[in-house]
Structures are given as structure tokens and as C-alpha cells.
C-alpha positions in Angstrom: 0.0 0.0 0.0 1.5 3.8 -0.9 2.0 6.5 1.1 1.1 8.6 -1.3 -2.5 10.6 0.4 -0.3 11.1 3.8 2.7 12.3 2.1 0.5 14.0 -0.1 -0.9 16.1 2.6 2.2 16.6 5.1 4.4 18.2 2.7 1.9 20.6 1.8 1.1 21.6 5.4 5.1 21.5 6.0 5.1 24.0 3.2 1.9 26.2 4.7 0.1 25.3 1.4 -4.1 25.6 1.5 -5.0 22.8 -0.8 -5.6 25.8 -3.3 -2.2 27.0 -3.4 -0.7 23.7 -3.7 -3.2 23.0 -6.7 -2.5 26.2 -8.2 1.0 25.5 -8.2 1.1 22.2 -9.4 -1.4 23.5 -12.0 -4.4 21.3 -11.1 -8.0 21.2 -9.5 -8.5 21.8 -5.7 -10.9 19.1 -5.7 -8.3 16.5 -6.7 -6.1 17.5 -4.2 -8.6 16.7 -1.9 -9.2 13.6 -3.1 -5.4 12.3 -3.3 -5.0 13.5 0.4 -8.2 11.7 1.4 -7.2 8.4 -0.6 -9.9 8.3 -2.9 -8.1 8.5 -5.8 -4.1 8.1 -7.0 -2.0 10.2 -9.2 -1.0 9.1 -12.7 2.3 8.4 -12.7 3.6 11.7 -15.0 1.5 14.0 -11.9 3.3 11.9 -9.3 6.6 12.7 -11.1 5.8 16.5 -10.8 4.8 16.1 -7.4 8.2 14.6 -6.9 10.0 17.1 -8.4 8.5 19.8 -6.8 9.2 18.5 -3.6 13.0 17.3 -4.1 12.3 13.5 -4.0 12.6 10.7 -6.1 8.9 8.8 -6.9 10.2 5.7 -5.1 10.7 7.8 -2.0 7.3 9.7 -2.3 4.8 6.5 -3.2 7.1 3.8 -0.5 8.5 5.8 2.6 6.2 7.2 5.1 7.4 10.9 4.8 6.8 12.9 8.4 9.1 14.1 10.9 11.2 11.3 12.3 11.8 10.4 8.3 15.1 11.2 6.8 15.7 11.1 2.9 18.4 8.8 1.3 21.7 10.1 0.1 21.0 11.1 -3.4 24.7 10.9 -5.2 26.4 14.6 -6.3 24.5 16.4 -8.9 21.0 14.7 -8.8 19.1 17.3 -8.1 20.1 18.5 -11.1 18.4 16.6 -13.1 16.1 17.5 -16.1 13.6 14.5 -16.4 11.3 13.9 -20.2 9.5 17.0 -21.1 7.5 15.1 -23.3 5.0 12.3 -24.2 3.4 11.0 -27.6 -0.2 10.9 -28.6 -1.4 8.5 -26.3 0.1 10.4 -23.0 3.5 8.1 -23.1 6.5 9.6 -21.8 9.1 9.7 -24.5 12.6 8.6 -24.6 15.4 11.2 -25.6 18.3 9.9 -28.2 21.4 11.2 -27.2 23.0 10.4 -30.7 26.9 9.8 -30.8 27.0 13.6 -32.4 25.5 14.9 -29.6 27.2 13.3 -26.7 29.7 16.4 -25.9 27.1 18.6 -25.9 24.6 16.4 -23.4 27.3 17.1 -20.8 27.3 20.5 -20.9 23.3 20.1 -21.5 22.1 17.6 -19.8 20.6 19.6 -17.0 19.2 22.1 -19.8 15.5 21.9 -20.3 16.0 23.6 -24.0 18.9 21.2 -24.7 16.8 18.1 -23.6 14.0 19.7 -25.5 15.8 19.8 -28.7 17.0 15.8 -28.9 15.7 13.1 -31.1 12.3 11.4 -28.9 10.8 7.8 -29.6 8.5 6.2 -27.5 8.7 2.1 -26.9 5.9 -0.4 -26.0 7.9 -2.9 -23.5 6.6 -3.4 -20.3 10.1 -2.9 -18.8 10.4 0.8 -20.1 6.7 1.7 -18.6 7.8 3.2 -15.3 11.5 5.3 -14.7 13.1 8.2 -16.5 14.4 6.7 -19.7 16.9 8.0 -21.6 19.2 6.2 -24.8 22.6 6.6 -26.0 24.6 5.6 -28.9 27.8 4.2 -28.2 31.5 3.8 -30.0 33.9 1.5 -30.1 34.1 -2.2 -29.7 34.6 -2.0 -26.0 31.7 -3.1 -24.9 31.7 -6.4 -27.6 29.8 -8.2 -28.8 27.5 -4.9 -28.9 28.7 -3.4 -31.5 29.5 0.4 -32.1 26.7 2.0 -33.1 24.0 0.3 -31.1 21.9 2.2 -29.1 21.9 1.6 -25.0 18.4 2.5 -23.3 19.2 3.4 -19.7 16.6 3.8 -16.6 18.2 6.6 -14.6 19.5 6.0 -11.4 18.5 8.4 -8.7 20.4 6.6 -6.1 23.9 6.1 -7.1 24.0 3.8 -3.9 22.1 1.0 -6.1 25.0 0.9 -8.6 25.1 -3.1 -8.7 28.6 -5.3 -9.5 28.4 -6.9 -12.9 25.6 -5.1 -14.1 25.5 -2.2 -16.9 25.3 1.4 -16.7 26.0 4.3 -19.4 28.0 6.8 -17.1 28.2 10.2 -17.6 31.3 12.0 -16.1 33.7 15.2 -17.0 36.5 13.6 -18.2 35.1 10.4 -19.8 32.5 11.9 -21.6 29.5 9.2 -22.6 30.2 5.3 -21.6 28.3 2.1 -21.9 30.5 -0.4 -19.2 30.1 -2.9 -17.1 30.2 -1.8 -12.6 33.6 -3.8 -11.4 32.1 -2.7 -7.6 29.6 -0.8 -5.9 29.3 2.7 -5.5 30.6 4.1 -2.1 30.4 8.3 -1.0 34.7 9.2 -1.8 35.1 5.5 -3.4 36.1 5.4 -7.1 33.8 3.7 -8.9 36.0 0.7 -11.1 34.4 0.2 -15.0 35.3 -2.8 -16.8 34.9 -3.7 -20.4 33.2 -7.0 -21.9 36.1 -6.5 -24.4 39.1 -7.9 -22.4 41.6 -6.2 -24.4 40.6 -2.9 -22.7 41.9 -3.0 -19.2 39.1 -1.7 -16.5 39.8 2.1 -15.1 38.4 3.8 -12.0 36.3 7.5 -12.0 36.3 9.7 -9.1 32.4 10.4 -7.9 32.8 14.1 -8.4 33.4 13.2 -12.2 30.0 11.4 -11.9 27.3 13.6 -13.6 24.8 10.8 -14.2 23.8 7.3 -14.1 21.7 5.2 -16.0 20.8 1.5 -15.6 20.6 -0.6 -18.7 17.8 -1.6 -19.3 17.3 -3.0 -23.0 19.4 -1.9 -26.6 19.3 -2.4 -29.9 21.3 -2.2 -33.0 21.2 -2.1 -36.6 24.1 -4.6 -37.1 22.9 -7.8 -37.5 24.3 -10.8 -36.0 27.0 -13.4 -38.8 25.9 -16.8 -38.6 29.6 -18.1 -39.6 31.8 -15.4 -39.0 35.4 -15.7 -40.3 38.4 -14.1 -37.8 39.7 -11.1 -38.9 43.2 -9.2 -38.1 41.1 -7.1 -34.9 39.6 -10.3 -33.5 42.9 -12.6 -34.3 45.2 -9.6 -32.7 42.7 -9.5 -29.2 42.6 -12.8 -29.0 46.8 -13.0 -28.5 46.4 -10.0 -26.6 44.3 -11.6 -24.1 46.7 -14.6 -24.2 49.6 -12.6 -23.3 48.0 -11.1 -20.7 46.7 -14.3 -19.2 50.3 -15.6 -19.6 51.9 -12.4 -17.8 49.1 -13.1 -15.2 50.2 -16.8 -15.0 54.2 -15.7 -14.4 53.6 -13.3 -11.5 51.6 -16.0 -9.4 
């Protein structure tokens, strides 16, 4: 069961709002307001983000924890209150998904938290089940890091709020000053003044740590695709031939020292 009609109606006596002002300012009827407080109705889930937004929390936070007092929030990572969520949705009320196209990338950090930047990128929208509640965003990737996606495919990330949830093993496009846009795979979990490690599918690349205050976003992987299709019988080439003795050295080099 949510928390959503006692939050509801706490923060807005917190913040000395009638259920007028707070309607006015979240640009809806009184009546409704009255009716989410008194738990006769719920939100839909792009009102709930604004109420979210407005007050500072993340949805998860507003609909789960019981908000009063004694509550405390979580530790949001560095810069997420920055953040500029969808601004938009298709015909049928969907949220849409931004493309952050390879073209682009330098720009998003600079724009990312720029409601006209995030305004101006490519949008699609997606009927998967998995994609129906979060902040979505996708980004094309480059280079054969990340193999066998290949370069060019198209990573749909969930954005993480919660930096803290950053899971070993799993895959996350990070966002940071010096690194620019990267699809990799979390070598450990994310700790307040820890680097976080990043590690390539691609052993040939050797994994590399970012300091959190390089960290500008996160975002969970959640699906991709790509317009490279798959060889049934593919023949080695000179790349593939050249990381496979890479690898072997390595290995070997590995196998010396111990």
C-alpha cells in the first residue's frame, strides 16, 4: 500500500500550502487534491513525477517511505538534483525517450541539465513493459569496448537516482567530466569518496576507475538495440585474431607473476 495521500498532505502543510495553493502550483483542480490526500483516488504516474520534483524526492521515496518528521531522505549521489527528467509524451500520453546520438554526446554534458537542450534531442517512444515506469533515456555508443554490442547500437538506460544502487556486474551508461558518454560494465559498488571501477566486456581494454565528483549521471541498462545484424559463420579477422593474443599474453603475464 503507498504512502502517497499522507505524504501528499504533510508536505503541503510542511510548506503552509491551502489545498488551493498547492493546486495552483502544481497546476491542477482543488478538488483532486482533496481527493489524493483523502485516498480516494491516486496520481498518474507523470502528476506523481511533478509532485516529486516539486518537492526534491525521487517517486520511489514519495509513493514507499512514510514521509513525516522522524523520516530522513536517502543520500542522493552529487548532482541529482540536477536533473532534467522527459519534457514530453506521444499521442497517447506516453513519456518519450530522448536519443542522445553519438553527435551529440559532448554537448549532453554540458546540456544535460538544460530543459532547452533536452527539449531539442531526437524522442521515440517504446511499448515494452520494462520501459513503462522510470526516467528513460538512450545513448549511442562507439567503439568495440563493450563487444559483442557493437559500435553503433543504441543503449536504453533507466536513470538512477540513487547512485548507492549501482550493482557489481551489471551495466550502466556513465556520464562523467573527463570520460564523456560510456556504456560499461560496474567492477564494484558505488561508495560516497570510493572510485567507482568500470570494466569492459572487451578484455583487451583494461578496467579504469572515475572519481564520484566526475560522476554527472547514471543510468541502468535496461534494453538496446542495433542495426548490425548478427553473422551466422563469422570468419576471424586481423582485430579479432590480434585480441585474442592480446588476451593470451596477458593471461600468460598473469600466470608468471603467481
Amino acid at each position: 500500500m503507498s504512502n502517497i495521500s499522507s505524504n501528499l498532505k504533510y508536505l503541503r502543510k510542511k510548506k503552509g500550502l491551502t489545498q488551493q495553493q498547492f493546486a495552483d502550483t502544481i497546476g491542477i483542480k482543488r478538488s483532486l487534491v482533496g481527493a489524493y490526500e483523502e485516498d480516494r483516488a491516486e496520481p498518474k504516474y507523470d502528476l506523481l513525477k511533478k509532485i516529486a520534483e516539486y518537492y526534491d524526492f525521487s517517486i520511489d521515496e514519495f509513493i514507499n517511505e512514510q514521509i513525516d518528521d522522524k523520516w530522513k531522505p536517502k543520500l542522493k549521489a552529487q548532482g541529482s538534483n540536477l536533473r532534467i527528467l522527459s519534457i514530453s509524451v506521444d499521442k497517447d500520453d506516453n513519456e518519450n525517450i530522448e536519443l542522445v546520438p553519438v553527435k551529440a554526446s559532448a554537448g549532453y554534458l554540458n546540456g544535460f541539465s538544460d530543459p532547452e537542450y533536452i527539449r531539442e534531442l531526437p524522442k521515440f517512444h517504446l511499448p515494452l513493459p520494462s520501459l513503462k515506469q522510470g526516467t528513460f533515456r538512450a545513448f549511442e555508443i562507439t567503439g568495440d569496448s563493450m563487444l559483442p554490442i557493437q559500435p553503433g547500437s543504441i543503449i536504453i538506460g533507466e536513470y538512477l537516482d540513487n547512485w548507492n544502487d549501482v550493482k557489481t556486474g551489471e551495466t550502466y551508461v556513465v556520464i562523467s567530466k573527463n570520460e564523456g558518454v560510456v556504456y560499461k560494465r560496474a567492477g564494484n559498488r558505488f561508495k560516497e569518496n570510493k572510485e567507482l571501477k568500470l570494466i569492459s566486456d572487451n578484455k583487451v581494454y583494461d578496467p579504469y576507475s572515475i572519481a564520484p565528483d566526475d560522476i554527472l549521471e547514471i543510468w541502468k541498462a535496461k534494453a538496446y538495440f542495433t542495426s548490425s545484424l548478427p553473422d551466422p559463420t563469422p570468419e576471424p579477422t586481423i582485430e579479432t585474431l590480434t585480441s585474442m593474443m592480446s588476451q593470451m599474453q596477458k593471461s600468460l603475464s598473469q600466470l608468471n607473476k603467481n
